[in-house]
VOPAGU-2260 file (C-alpha; in pm, 1 decimal, decimal comma):
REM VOPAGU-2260
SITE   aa  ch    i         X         Y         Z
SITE  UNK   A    0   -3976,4  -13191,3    3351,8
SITE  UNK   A    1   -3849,8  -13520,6    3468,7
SITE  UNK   A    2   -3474,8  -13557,9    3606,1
SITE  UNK   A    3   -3348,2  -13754,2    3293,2
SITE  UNK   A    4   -3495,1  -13399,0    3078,9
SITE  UNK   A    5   -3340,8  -13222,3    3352,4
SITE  UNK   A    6   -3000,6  -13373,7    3287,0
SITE  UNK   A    7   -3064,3  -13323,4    2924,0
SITE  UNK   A    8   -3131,2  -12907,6    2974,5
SITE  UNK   A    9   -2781,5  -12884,8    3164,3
SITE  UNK   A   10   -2577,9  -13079,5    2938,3
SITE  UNK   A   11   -2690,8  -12903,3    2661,8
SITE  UNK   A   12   -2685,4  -12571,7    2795,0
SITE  UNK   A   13   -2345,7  -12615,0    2914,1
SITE  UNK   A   14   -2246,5  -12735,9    2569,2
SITE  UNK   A   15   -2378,9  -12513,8    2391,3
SITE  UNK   A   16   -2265,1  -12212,2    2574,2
SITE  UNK   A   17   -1932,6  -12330,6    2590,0
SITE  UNK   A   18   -1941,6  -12410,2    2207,4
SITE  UNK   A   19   -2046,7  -12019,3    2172,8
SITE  UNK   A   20   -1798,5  -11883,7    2397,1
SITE  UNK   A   21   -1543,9  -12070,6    2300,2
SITE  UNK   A   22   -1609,5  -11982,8    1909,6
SITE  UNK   A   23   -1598,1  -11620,7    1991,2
SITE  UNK   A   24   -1284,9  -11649,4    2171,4
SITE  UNK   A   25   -1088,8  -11812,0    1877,7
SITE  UNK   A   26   -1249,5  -11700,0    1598,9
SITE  UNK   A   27   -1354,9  -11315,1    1735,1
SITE  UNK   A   28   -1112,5  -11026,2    1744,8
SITE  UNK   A   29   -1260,7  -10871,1    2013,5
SITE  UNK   A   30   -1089,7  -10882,8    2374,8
SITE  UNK   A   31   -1196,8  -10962,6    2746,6
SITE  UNK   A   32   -1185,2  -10656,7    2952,4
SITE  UNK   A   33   -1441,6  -10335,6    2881,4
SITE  UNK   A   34   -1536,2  -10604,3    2598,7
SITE  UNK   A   35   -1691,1  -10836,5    2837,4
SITE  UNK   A   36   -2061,1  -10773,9    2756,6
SITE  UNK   A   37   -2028,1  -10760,0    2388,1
SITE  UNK   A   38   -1851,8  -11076,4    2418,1
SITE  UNK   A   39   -2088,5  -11288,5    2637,5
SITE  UNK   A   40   -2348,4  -11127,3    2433,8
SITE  UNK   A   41   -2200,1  -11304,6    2123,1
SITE  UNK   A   42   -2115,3  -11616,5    2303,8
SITE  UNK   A   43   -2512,9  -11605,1    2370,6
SITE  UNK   A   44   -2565,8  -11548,4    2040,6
SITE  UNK   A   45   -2345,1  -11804,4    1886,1
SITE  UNK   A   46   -2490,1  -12052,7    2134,3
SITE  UNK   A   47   -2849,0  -11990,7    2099,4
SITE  UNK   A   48   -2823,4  -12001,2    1699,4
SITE  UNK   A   49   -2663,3  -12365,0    1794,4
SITE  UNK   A   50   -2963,8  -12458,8    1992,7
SITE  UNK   A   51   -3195,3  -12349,3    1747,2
SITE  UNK   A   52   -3003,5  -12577,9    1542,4
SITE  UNK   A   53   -3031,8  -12859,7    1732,4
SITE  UNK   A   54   -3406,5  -12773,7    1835,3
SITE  UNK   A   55   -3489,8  -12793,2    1417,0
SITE  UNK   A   56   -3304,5  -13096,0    1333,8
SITE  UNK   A   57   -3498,1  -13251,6    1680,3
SITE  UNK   A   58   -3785,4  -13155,4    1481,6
SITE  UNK   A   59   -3753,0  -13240,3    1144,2
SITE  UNK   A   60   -3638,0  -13621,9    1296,6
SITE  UNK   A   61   -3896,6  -13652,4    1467,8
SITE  UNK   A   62   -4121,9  -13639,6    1130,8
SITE  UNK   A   63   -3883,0  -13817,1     940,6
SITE  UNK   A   64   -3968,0  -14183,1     774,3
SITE  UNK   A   65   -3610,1  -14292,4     858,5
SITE  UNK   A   66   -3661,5  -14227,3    1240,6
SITE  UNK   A   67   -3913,0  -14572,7    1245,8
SITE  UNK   A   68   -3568,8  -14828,9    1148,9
SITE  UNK   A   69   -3430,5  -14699,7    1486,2
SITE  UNK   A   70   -3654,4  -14797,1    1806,1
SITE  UNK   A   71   -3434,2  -14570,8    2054,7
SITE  UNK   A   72   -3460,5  -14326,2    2189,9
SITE  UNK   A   73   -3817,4  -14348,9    2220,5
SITE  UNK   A   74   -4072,3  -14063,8    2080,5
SITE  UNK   A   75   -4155,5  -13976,3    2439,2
SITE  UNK   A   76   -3768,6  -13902,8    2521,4
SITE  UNK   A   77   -3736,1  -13730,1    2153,6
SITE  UNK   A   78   -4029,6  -13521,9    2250,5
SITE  UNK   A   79   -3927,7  -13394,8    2584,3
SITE  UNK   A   80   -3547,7  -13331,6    2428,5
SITE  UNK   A   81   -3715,0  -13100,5    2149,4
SITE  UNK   A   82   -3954,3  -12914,3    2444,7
SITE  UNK   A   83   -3571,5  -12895,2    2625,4
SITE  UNK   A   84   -3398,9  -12761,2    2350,2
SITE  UNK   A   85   -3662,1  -12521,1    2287,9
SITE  UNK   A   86   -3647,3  -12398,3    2644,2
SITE  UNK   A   87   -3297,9  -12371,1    2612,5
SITE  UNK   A   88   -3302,7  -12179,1    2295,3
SITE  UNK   A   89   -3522,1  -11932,2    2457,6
SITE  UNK   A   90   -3312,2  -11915,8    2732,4
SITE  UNK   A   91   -2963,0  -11793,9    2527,0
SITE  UNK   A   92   -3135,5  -11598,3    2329,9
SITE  UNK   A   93   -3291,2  -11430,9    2582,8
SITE  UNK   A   94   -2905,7  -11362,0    2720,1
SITE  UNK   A   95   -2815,0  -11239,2    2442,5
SITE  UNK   A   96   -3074,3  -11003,4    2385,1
SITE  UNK   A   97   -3037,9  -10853,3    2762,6
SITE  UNK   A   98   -2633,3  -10836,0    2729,8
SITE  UNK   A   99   -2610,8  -10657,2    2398,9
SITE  UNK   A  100   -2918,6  -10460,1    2524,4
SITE  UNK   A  101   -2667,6  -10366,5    2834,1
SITE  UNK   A  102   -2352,7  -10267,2    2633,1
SITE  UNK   A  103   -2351,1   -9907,1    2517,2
SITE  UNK   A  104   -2099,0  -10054,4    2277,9
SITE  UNK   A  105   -2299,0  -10252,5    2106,4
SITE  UNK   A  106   -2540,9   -9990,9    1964,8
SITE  UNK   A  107   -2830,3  -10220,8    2008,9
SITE  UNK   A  108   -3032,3  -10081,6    2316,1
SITE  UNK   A  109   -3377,8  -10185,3    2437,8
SITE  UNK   A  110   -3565,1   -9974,7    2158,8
SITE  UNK   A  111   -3386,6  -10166,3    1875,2
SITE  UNK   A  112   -3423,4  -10495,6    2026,9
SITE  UNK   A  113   -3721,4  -10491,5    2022,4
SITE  UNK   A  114   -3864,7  -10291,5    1734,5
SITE  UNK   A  115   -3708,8  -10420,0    1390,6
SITE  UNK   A  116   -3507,3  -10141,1    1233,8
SITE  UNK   A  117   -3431,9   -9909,2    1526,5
SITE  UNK   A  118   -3082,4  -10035,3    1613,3
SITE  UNK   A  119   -2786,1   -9803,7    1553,8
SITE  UNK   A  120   -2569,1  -10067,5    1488,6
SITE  UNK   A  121   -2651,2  -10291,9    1090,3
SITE  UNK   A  122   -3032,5  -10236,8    1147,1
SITE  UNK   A  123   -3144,7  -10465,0     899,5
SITE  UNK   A  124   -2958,8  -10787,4    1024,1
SITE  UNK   A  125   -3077,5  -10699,1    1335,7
SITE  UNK   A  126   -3399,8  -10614,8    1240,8
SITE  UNK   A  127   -3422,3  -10984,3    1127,6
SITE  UNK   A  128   -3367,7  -11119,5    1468,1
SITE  UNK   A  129   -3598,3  -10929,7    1627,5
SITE  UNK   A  130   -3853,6  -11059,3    1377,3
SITE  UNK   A  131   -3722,8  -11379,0    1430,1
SITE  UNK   A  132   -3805,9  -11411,4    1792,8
SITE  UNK   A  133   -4152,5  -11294,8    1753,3
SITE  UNK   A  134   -4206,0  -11560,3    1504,4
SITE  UNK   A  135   -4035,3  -11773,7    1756,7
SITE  UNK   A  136   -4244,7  -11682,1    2039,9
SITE  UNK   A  137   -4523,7  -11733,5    1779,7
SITE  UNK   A  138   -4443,9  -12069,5    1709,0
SITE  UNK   A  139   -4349,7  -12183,4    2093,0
SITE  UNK   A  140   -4674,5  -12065,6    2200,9
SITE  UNK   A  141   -4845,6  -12245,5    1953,9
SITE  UNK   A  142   -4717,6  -12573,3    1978,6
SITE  UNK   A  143   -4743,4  -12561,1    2389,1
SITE  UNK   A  144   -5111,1  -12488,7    2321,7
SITE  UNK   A  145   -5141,2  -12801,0    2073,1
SITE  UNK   A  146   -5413,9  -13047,6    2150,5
SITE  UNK   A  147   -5569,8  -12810,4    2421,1
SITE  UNK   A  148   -5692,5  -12436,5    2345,6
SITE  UNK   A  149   -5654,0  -12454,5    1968,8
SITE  UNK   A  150   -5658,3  -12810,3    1886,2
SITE  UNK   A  151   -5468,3  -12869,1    1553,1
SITE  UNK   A  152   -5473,6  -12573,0    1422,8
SITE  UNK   A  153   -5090,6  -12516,6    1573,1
SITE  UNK   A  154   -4972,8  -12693,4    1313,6
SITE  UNK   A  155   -4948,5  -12456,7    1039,8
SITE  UNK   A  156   -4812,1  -12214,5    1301,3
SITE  UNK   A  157   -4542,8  -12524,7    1406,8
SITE  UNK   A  158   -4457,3  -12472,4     985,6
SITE  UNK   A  159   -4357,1  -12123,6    1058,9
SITE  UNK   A  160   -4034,7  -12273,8    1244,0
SITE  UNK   A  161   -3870,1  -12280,5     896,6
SITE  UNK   A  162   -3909,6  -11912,9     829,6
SITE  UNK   A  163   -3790,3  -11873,2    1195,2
SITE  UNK   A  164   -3455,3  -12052,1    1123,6
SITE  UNK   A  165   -3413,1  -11887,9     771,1
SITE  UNK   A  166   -3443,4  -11518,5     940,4
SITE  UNK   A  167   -3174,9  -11632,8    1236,5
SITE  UNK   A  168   -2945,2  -11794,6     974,3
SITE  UNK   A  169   -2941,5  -11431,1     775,0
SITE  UNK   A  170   -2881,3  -11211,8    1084,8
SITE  UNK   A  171   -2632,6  -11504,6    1223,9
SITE  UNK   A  172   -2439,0  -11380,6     874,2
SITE  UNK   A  173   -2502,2  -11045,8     837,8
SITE  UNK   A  174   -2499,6  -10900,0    1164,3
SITE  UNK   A  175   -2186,1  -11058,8    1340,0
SITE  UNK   A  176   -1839,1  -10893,0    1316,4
SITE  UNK   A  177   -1654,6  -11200,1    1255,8
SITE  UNK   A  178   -1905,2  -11413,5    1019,2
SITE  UNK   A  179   -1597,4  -11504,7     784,5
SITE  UNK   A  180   -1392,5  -11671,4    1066,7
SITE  UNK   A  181   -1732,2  -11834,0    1164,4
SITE  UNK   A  182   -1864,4  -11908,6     830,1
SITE  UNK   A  183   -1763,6  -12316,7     854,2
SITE  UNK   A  184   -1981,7  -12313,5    1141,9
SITE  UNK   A  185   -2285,8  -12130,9     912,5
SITE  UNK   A  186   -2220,9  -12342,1     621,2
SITE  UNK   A  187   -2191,7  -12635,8     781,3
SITE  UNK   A  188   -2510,4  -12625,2    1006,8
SITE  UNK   A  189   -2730,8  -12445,6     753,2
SITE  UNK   A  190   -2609,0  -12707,5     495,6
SITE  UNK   A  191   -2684,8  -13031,4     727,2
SITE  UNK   A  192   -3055,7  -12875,7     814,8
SITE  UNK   A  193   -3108,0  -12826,2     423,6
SITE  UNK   A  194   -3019,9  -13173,8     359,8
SITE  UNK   A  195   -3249,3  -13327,9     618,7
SITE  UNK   A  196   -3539,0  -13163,4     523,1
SITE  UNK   A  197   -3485,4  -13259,2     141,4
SITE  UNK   A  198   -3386,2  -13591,8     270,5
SITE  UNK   A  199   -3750,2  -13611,2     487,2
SITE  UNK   A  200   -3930,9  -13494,5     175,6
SITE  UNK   A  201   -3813,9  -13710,4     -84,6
SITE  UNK   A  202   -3841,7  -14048,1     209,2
SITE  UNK   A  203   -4186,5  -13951,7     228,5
SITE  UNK   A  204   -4234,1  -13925,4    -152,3
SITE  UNK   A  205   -4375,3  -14239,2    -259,4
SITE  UNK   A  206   -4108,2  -14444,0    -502,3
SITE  UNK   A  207   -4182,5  -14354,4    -906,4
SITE  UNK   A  208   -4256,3  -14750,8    -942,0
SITE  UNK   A  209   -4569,5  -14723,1    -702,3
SITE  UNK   A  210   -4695,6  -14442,3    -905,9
SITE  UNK   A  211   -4672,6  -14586,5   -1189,9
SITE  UNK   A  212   -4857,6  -14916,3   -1035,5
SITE  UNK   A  213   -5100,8  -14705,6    -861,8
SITE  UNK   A  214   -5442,6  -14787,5   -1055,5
C-alpha cells in the first residue's frame, strides 16, 4: 500500500472509531469504569458496521454508470480506497469480536463468537454476525484472489457482499442495547445503500424509448 492509501487507512480508521465511540457515549446508557470492555467493544462495533458502510457504497460506485461524468478520483485511487476500507473493516471488527469475547459481561465468549447460536447473550442476532463474517471472509478472500488463482469466477462470490451487509444490518438492530437511540444512524445508512443500488440498477437499465427502437 502506497503512502497516499496509507493516509487514507488512518484517516478513516480514526474517523470511524471515533464516530463509534463517540455514538456509544451519547447515545448508550452504559458507563466507563468496569464497563470499559463492553463499551470499546460497541464502539468497535458501531465503527466497523460504519466501515462496512463505506466499504459497500465504495463498491457499488465503483460499478455505477454515474461514476464515468466525474473523472476524479481516478479508478486506481477508488480501487485502493475500497481494498483500504475493507482492511479496515476487518480490522474493527476484529476488535470487536476480541473485546466482547474478553468481557464476562457481555455473555458472548470465544465459543459463541464463533459458532452461530452459542452465545448466552440474544443468540440469534449474534448468531447473524458470526455468519456474517464468514461470508465476509468469504467474499475478501475471493476478490484478493480475482484475476489470479480463480480467475473470474470471484465474481459471483464478490455478489455475496450484499447478503453480507443485510446479515450485519439485522444484528446491528437486533443485538445492540441501545438500537432505538441509534436507529437514525441504521435508517439512515441502510436507507442511502438501498437507494444507490436501485439508483445503479435502473442507470444501467436501458431507457424504455431504446427498447422500443431496438429492432
Amino acid at each position: 500500500m502506497t503512502a497516499r492509501p496509507m493516509s487514507w487507512a488512518v484517516a478513516t480508521a480514526g474517523g470511524t472509531a471515533g464516530l463509534g465511540y463517540a455514538a456509544t457515549r451519547v447515545f448508550g446508557s452504559h458507563h466507563v469504569g468496569r464497563m470499559l470492555p463492553w463499551v470499546l467493544g460497541r464502539g468497535l462495533g458501531i465503527a466497523g458496521y460504519l466501515c462496512l458502510v463505506a466499504l459497500t457504497a465504495a463498491g457499488l460506485w465503483l460499478r455505477h454508470p454515474w461514476r464515468t461524468r466525474w473523472r476524479r478520483p481516478a479508478v486506481e485511487a477508488q480501487l485502493r480506497l475500497h481494498a483500504a476500507l475493507a482492511a479496515l473493516t476487518l480490522g474493527t471488527v476484529v476488535g470487536h469480536i476480541v473485546a466482547l469475547v474478553l468481557d464476562t459481561y457481555a455473555g458472548v465468549g470465544l465459543t459463541g463468537a464463533v459458532v452461530p447460536g452459542a452465545a448466552s447473550y440474544r443468540p440469534i442476532p449474534t448468531a447473524l454476525g458470526t455468519v456474517s463474517l464468514y461470508l465476509g471472509l468469504l467474499v475478501g478472500v475471493s476478490a484478493a484472489l480475482a484475476g489470479r488463482i480463480i480467475g473470474r469466477a470471484w465474481l459471483p462470490v464478490h455478489r455475496l457482499a450484499v447478503a453480507v451487509l443485510a446479515l450485519v444490518w439485522l444484528h446491528a438492530v437486533l443485538a445492540g442495547s441501545d438500537t432505538t437511540r441509534l436507529a437514525p444512524l441504521y435508517l439512515t445508512t441502510g436507507g442511502g445503500l438501498v437507494a444507490l443500488a436501485v439508483t445503479r440498477r435502473l442507470a444501467a437499465s436501458p431507457a424504455p424509448e431504446a427498447l422500443g427502437a431496438a429492432p
